[in-house]
Every structure is written in structure tokens, then in C-alpha cells.
C-alpha positions as CSV (number, residue, x, y, z in Angstrom):
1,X,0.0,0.0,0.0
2,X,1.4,3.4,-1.3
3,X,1.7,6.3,0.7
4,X,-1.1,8.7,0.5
5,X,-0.9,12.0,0.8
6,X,-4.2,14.7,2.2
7,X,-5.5,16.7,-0.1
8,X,-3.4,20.0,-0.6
9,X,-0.3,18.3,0.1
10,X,2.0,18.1,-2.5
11,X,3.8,14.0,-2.8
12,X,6.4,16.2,-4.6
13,X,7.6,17.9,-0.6
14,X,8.8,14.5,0.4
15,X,12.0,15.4,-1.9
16,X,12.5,18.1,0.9
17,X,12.9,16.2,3.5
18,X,16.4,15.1,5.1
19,X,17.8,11.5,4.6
20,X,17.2,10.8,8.1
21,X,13.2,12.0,7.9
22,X,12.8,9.7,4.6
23,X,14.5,6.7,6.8
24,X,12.0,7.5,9.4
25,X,9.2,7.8,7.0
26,X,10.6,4.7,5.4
27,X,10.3,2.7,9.1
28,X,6.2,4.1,9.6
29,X,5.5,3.1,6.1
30,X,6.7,-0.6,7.0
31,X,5.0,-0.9,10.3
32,X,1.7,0.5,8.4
33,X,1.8,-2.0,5.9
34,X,2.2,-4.6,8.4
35,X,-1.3,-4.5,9.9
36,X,-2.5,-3.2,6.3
37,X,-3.8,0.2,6.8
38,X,-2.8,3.4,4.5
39,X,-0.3,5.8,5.7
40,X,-1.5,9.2,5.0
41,X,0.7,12.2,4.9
42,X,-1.3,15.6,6.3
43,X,1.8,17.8,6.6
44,X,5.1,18.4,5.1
45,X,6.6,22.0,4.6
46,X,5.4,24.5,6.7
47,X,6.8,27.7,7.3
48,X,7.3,27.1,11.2
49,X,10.1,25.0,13.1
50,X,11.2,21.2,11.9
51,X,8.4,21.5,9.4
52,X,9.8,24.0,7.4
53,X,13.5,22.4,7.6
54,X,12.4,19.0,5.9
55,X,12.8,17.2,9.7
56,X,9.2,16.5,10.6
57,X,6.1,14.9,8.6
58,X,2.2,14.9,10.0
59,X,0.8,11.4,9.9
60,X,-2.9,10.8,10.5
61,X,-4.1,8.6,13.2
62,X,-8.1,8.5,12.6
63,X,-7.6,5.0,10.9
64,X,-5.9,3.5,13.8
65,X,-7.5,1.7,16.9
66,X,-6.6,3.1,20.1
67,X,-4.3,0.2,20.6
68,X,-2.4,0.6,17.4
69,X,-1.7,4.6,18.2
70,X,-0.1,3.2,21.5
71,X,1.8,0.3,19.5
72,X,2.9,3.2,16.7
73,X,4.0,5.3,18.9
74,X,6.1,2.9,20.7
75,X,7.4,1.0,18.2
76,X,8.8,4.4,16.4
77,X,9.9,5.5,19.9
78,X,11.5,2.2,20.3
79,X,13.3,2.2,16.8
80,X,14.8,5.8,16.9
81,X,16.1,7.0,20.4
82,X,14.9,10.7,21.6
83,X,17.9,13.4,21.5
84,X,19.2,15.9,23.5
85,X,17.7,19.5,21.1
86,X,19.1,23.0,21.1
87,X,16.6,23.8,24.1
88,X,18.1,21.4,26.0
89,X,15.1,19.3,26.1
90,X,14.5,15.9,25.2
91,X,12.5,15.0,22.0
92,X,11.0,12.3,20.7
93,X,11.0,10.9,17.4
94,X,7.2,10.0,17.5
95,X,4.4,12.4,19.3
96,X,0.6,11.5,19.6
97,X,-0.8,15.0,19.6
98,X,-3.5,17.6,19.3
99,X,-2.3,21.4,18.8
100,X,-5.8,22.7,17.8
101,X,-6.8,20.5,14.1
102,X,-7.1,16.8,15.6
103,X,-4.8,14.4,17.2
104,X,-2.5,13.2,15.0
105,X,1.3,11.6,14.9
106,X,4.1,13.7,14.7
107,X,7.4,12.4,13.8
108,X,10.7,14.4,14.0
109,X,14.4,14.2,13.4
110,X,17.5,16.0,14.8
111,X,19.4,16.2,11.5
């Protein structure tokens, strides 16, 4: 099953991205295939933060049972370690959130 992308975002972004987003990317697209359900891109470029430096991608979560958010999230957690970032905080690779258009996963690189 191909990556799908939401209407209004362009497949053509993904060429933005870093190597190390596209190996990411390349992990979630594995794991959704597994239990044979569509990965669908909602965000790419943005002009704010990782977004807009080709280190973070918007994945939705609305076609996943509650139990496969919580295995998701772990297994990407699991897979690619949470860094130390410029704010001195820790991040992690994979975030289950809602900042005001539905809960959705975040994932993130460093570099």
C-alpha cells in the first residue's frame, strides 16, 4: 500500500525532506503495511520549526484503533532514540498529539 498524501499536500515535498526523515518515514511506512492500513501524509513544509527544515512529517491517526496509536508510537519511539535539542530538552522521534486540528502523529528528526 502506497503512501497517500491529504488533499493539498503536495507528494512532490517529500523530496525536501532530510535522509534521516525519509529513513524514518521509510520505518512508519513498514510498520503501516504490516497491519495493512494506509499511511497518510497531512503535513510536510510549513513555514514554522522542523516542518519548514524538511525534519518533521504529519501522519494521520483516525484509521488506527486506540491500541495501534499506543503500539505506533512505541514502536517508532522504540526504533529511533529521543535526543538531547538546542533547548536542551529531550524530543521524541514520534508524538501522539493535538495542537488545535485533531490528534494526530508527529514524527521528528534532529538532523
Amino acid at each position: 500500500m502506497p503512501i497517500a498524501f491529504k488533499q493539498g499536500v503536495s507528494p512532490a515535498d517529500v523530496l525536501s525532506l532530510t535522509v534521516t526523515m525519509l529513513i524514518v518515514l521509510q520505518a512508519a511506512k513498514d510498520w503501516f503495511l504490516v497491519i495493512n492500513k494506509p499511511l497518510v501524509m497531512t503535513s510536510l513544509l510549513r513555514q514554522d520549526g522542523v516542518h519548514a527544515l524538511g525534519r518533521a512529517v504529519d501522519i494521520r491517526s483516525t484509521d488506527l484503533t486506540e491500541a495501534e496509536v499506543v503500539a505506533f508510537e512505541s514502536y517508532m519511539n522504540d526504533k529511533f532514540k529521543a535526543w538531547r535539542g538546542q533547548d536542551k530538552k529531550m524530543h521524541k522521534t514520534c508524538i501522539y498529539h493535538d495542537v488545535g486540528q485533531g490528534v494526530h502523529f508527529h514524527l521528528q528528526v534532529q538532523k
